[in-house]
GUTITOR-885865 format. One record per residue (C-alpha): residue number from 1; x, y, z; residue in three letters. Coordinates in nm, 3 decimals. Layout:
# GUTITOR-885865
<node pos="NUM" c1="X" c2="Y" c3="Z" code="ALA"/>
...
//
This chain:
# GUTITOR-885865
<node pos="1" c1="1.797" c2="1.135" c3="-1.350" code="UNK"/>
<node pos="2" c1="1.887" c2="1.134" c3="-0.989" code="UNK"/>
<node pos="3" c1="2.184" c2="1.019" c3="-0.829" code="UNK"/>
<node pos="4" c1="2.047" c2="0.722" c3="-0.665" code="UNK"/>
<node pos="5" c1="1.867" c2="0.622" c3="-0.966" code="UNK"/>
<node pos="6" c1="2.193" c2="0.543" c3="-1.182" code="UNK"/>
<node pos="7" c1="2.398" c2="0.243" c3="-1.177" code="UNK"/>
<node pos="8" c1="2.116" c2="0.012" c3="-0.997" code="UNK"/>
<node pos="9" c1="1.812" c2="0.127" c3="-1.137" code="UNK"/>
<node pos="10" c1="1.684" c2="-0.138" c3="-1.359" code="UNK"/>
<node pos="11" c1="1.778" c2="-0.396" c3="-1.129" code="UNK"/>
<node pos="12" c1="1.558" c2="-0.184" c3="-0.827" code="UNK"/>
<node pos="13" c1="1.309" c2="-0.110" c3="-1.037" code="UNK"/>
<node pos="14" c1="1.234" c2="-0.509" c3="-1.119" code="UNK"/>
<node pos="15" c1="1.260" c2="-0.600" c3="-0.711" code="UNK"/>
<node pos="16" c1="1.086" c2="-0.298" c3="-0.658" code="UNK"/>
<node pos="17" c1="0.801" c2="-0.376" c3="-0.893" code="UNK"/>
<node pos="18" c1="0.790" c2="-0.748" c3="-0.731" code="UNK"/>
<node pos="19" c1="0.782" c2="-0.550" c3="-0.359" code="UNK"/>
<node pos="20" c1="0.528" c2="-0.316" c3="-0.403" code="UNK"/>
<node pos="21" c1="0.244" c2="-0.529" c3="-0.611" code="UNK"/>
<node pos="22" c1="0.271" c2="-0.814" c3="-0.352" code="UNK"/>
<node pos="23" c1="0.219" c2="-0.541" c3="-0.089" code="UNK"/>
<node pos="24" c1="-0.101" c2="-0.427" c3="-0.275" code="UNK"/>
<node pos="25" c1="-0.164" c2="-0.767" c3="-0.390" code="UNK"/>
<node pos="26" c1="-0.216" c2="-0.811" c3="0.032" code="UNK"/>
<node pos="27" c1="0.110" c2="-1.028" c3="0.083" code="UNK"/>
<node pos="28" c1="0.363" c2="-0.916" c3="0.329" code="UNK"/>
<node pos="29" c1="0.722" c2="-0.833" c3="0.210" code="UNK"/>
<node pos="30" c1="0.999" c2="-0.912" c3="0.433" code="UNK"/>
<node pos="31" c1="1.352" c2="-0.825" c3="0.245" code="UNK"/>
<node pos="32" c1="1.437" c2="-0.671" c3="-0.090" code="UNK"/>
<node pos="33" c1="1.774" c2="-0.670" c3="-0.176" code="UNK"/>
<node pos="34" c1="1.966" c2="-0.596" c3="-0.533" code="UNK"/>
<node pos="35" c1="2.260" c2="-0.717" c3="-0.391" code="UNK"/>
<node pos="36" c1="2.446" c2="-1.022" c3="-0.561" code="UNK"/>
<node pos="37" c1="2.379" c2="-1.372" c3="-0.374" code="UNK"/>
<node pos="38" c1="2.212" c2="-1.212" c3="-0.061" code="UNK"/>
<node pos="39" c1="1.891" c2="-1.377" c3="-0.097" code="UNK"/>
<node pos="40" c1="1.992" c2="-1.711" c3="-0.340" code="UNK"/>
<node pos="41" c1="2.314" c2="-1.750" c3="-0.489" code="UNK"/>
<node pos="42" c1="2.360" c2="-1.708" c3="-0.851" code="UNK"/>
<node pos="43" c1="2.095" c2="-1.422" c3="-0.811" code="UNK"/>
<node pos="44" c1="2.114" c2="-1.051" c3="-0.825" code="UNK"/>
<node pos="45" c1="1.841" c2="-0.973" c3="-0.630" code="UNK"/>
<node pos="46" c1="1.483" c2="-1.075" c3="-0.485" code="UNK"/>
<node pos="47" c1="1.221" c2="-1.045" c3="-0.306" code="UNK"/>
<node pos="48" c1="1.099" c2="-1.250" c3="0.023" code="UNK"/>
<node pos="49" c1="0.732" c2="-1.296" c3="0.099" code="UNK"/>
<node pos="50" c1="0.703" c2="-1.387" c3="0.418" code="UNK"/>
<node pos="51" c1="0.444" c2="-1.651" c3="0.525" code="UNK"/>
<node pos="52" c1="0.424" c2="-1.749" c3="0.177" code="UNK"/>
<node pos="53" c1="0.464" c2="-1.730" c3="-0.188" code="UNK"/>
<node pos="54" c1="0.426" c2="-1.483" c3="-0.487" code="UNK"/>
<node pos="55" c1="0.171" c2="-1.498" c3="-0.679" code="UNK"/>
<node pos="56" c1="0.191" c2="-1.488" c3="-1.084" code="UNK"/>
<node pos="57" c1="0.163" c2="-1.164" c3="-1.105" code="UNK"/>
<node pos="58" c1="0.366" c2="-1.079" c3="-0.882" code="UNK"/>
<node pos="59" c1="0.635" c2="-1.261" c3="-1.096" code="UNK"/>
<node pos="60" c1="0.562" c2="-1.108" c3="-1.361" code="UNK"/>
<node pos="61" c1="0.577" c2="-0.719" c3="-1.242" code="UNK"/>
<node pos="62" c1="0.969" c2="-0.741" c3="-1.179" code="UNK"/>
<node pos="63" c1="1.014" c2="-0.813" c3="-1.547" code="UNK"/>
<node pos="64" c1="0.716" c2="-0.556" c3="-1.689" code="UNK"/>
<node pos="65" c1="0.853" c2="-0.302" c3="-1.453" code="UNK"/>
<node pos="66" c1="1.214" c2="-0.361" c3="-1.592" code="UNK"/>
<node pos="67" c1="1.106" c2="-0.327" c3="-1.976" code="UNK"/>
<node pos="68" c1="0.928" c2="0.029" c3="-1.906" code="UNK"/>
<node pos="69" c1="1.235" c2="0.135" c3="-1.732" code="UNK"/>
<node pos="70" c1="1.441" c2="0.050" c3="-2.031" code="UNK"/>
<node pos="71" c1="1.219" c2="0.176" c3="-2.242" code="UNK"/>
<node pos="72" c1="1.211" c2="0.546" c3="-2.062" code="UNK"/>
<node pos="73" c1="1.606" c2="0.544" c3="-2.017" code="UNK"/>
<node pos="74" c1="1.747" c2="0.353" c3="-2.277" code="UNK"/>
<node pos="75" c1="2.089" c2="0.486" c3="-2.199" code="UNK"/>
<node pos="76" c1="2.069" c2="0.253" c3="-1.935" code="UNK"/>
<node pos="77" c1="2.100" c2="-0.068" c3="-2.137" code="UNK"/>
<node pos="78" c1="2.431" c2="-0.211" c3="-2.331" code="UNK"/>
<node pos="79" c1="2.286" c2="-0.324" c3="-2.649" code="UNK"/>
<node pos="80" c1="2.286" c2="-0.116" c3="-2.986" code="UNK"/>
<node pos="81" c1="2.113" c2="-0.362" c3="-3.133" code="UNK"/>
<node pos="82" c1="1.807" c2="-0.336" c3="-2.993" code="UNK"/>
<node pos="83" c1="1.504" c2="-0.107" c3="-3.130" code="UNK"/>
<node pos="84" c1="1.410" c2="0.144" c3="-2.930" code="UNK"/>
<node pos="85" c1="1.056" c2="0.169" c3="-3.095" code="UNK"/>
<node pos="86" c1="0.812" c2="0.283" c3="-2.774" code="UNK"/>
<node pos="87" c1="0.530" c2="0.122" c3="-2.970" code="UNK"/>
<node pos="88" c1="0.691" c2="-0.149" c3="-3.048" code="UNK"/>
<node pos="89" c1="0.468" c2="-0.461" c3="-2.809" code="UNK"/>
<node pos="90" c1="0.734" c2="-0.732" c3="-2.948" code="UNK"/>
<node pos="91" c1="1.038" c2="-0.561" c3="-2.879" code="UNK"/>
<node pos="92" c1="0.840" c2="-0.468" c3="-2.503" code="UNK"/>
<node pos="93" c1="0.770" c2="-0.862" c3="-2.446" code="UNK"/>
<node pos="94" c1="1.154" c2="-0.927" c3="-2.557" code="UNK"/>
<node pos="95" c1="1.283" c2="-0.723" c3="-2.238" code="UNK"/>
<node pos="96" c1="0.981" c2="-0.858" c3="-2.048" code="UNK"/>
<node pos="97" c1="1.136" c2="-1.219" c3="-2.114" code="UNK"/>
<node pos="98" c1="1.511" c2="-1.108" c3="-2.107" code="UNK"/>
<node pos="99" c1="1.470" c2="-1.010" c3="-1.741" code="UNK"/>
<node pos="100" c1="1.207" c2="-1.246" c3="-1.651" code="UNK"/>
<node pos="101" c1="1.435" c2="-1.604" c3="-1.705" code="UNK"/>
<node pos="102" c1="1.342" c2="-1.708" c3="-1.340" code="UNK"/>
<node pos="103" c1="1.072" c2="-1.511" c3="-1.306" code="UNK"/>
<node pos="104" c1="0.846" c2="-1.629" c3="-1.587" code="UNK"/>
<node pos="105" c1="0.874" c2="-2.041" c3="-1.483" code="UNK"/>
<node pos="106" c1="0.745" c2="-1.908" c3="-1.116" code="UNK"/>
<node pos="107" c1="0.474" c2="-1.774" c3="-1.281" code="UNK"/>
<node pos="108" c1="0.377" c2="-2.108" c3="-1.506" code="UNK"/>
<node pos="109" c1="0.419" c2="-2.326" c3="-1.213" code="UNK"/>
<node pos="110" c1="0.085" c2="-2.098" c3="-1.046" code="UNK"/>
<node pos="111" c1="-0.101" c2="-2.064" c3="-1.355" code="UNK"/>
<node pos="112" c1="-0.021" c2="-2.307" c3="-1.540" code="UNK"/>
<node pos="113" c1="0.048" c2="-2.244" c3="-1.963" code="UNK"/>
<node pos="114" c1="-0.350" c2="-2.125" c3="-1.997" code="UNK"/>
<node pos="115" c1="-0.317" c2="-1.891" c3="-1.751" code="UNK"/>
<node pos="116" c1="-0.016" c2="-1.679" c3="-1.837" code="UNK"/>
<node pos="117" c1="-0.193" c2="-1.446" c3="-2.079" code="UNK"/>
<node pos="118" c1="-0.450" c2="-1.293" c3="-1.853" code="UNK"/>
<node pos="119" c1="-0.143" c2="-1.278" c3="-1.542" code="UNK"/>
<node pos="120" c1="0.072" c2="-1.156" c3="-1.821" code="UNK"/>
<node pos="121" c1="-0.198" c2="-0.848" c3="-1.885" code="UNK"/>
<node pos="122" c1="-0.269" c2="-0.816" c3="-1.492" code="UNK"/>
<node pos="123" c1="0.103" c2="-0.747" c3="-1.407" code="UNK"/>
<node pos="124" c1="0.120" c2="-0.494" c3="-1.669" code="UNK"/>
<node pos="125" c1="-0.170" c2="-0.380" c3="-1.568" code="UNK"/>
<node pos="126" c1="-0.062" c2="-0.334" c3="-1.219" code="UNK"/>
<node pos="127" c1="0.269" c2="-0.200" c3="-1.302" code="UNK"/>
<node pos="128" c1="0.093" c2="0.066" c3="-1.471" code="UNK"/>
<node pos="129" c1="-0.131" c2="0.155" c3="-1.220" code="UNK"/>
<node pos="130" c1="0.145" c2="0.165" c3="-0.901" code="UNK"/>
<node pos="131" c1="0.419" c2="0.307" c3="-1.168" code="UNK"/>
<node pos="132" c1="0.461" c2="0.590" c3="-0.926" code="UNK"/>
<node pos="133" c1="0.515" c2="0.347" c3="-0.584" code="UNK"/>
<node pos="134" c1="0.750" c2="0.146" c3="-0.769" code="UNK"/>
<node pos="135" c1="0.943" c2="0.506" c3="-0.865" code="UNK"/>
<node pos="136" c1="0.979" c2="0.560" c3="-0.467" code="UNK"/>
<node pos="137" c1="1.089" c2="0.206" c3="-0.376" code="UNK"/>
<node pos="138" c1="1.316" c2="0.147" c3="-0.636" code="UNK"/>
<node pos="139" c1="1.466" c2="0.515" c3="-0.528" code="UNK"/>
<node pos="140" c1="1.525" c2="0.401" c3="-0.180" code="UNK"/>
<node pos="141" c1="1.637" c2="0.024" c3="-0.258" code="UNK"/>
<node pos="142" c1="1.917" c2="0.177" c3="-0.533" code="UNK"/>
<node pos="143" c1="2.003" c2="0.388" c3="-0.243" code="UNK"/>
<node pos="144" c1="2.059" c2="0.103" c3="0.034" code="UNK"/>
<node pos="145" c1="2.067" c2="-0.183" c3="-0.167" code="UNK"/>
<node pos="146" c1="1.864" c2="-0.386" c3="0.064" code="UNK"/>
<node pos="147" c1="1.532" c2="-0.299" c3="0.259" code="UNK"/>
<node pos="148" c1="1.289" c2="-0.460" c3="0.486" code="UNK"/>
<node pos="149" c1="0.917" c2="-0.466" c3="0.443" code="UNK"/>
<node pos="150" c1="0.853" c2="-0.192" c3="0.705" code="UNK"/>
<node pos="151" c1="1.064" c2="0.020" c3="0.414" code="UNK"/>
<node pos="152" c1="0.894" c2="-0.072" c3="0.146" code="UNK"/>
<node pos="153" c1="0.537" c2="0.010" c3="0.311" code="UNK"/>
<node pos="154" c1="0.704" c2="0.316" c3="0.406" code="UNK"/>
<node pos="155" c1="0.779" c2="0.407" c3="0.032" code="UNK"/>
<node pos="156" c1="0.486" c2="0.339" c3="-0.133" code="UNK"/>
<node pos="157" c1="0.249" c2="0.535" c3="0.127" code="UNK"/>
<node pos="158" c1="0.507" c2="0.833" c3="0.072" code="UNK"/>
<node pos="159" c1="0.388" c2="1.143" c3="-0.184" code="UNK"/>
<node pos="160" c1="0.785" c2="1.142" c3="-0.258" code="UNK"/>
<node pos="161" c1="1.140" c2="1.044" c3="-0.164" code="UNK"/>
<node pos="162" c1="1.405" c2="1.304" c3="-0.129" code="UNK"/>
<node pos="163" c1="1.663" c2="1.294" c3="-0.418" code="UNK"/>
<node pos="164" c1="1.931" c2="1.350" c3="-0.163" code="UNK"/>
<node pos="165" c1="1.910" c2="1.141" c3="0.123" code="UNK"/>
<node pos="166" c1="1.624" c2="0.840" c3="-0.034" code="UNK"/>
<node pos="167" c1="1.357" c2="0.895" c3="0.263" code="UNK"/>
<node pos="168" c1="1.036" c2="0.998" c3="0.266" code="UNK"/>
<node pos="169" c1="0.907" c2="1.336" c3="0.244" code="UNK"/>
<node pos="170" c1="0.674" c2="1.451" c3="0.485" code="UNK"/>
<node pos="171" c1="0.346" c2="1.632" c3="0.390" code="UNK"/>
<node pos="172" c1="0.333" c2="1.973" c3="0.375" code="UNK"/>
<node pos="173" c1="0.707" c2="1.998" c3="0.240" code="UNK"/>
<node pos="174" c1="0.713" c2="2.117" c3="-0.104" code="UNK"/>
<node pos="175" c1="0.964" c2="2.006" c3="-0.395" code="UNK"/>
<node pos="176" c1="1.167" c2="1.695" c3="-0.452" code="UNK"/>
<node pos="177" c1="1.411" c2="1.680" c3="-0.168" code="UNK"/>
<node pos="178" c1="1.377" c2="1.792" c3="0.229" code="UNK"/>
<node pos="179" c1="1.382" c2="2.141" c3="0.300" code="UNK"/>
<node pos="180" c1="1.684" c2="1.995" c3="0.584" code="UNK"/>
<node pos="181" c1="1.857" c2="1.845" c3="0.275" code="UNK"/>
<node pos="182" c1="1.808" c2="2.162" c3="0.030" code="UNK"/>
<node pos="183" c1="1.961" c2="2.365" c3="0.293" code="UNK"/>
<node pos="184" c1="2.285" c2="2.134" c3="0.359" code="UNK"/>
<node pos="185" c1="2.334" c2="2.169" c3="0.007" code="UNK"/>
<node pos="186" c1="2.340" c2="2.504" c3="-0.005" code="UNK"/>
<node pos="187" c1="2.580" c2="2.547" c3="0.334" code="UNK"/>
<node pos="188" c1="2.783" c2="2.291" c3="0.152" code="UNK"/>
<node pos="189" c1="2.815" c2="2.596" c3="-0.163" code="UNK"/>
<node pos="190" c1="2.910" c2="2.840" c3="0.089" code="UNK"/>
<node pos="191" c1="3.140" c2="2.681" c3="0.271" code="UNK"/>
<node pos="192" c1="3.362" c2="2.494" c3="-0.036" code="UNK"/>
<node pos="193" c1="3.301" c2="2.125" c3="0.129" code="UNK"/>
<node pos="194" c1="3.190" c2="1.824" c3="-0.102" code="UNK"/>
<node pos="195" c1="3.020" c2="1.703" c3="0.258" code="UNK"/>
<node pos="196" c1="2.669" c2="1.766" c3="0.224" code="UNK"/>
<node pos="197" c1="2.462" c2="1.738" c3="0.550" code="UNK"/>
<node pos="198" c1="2.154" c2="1.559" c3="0.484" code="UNK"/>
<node pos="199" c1="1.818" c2="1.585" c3="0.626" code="UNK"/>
<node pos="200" c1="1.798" c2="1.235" c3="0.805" code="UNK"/>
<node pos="201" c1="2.081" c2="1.037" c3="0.936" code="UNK"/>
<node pos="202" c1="2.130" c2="0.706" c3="0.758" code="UNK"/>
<node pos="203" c1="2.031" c2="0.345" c3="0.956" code="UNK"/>
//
């Protein structure tokens, strides 16, 4: 697991998964941020819409994103209680509620109770199908904490972000990090220095 995938990535992966299915859902992201009390207080993160509201699923892809991240790195969450069992739909819906408290109300108040079960199957659904987008913008929002929507677009239409530096690769560059970034590593080696010069300068 990268670098900028550790400490933060369950909580980027659920803003991330909110992010990138309104943006295919055709609603316009303005901020993501897994920083405490930037967006509401009491919070740990969100996700703005701007000119309006999420939908239901919407809602519900932060906390379906968040239970398959747990569920591929495990090591991530502080309970040896719970069953790791990969098949295992309860123990799935469990996480899906644990990290949905807020989330899951948001979604009622849209659908109302008869509608949550075919949202419920749409946002995993959706999460499934954009698993690789939400990869990228979760990468770059555990990387800078907070992103606009320009960001976020940017992500998603990427083939990959570089492990180093959390932008975009650029077609016709091959591997998992900028050849600008691969190099500064390497010049880094040669010359003893735990300063590695990266392939983009930081905003």
């Amino acid at each position: 697991m990268p670098d900028c995938r550790s400490v933060y990535w369950l909580e980027a992966v659920h803003e991330a998964a909110h992010a990138v299915i309104a943006t295919v859902r055709g609603l316009q992201v303005a901020f993501v941020s897994i920083l405490p009390d930037e967006i509401e207080p009491g919070t740990s993160g969100g996700c703005l819409i701007d000119g309006g509201t999420a939908d239901a699923v919407t809602c519900l892809a932060g906390p379906f994103a968040w239970a398959r991240a747990t569920i591929e790195n495990p090591e991530l969450v502080d309970d040896e209680d719970v069953d790791w069992d990969y098949e295992d739909v309860d123990w799935e819906m469990g996480a899906v509620l644990a990290s949905g408290m807020s989330d899951f109300p948001m979604a009622r108040e849209r659908v109302g109770r008869e509608g949550m079960a075919a949202a419920e199957e749409e946002a995993r659904r959706s999460v499934e199908e954009h698993w690789g987008a939400i990869e990228r913008v979760a990468m770059v929002l555990a990387m800078f904490k907070a992103i606009d929507g320009d960001r976020v677009r940017e992500a998603i239409e990427a083939e990959a972000i570089c492990l180093l530096c959390c932008y975009p690769i650029a077609a016709g560059q091959s591997g998992d990090m900028h050849d600008e970034c691969r190099e500064g590593i390497e010049e880094a080696k040669r010359g003893g220095s735990s300063t590695i010069r990266v392939g983009r300068s930081r905003p």
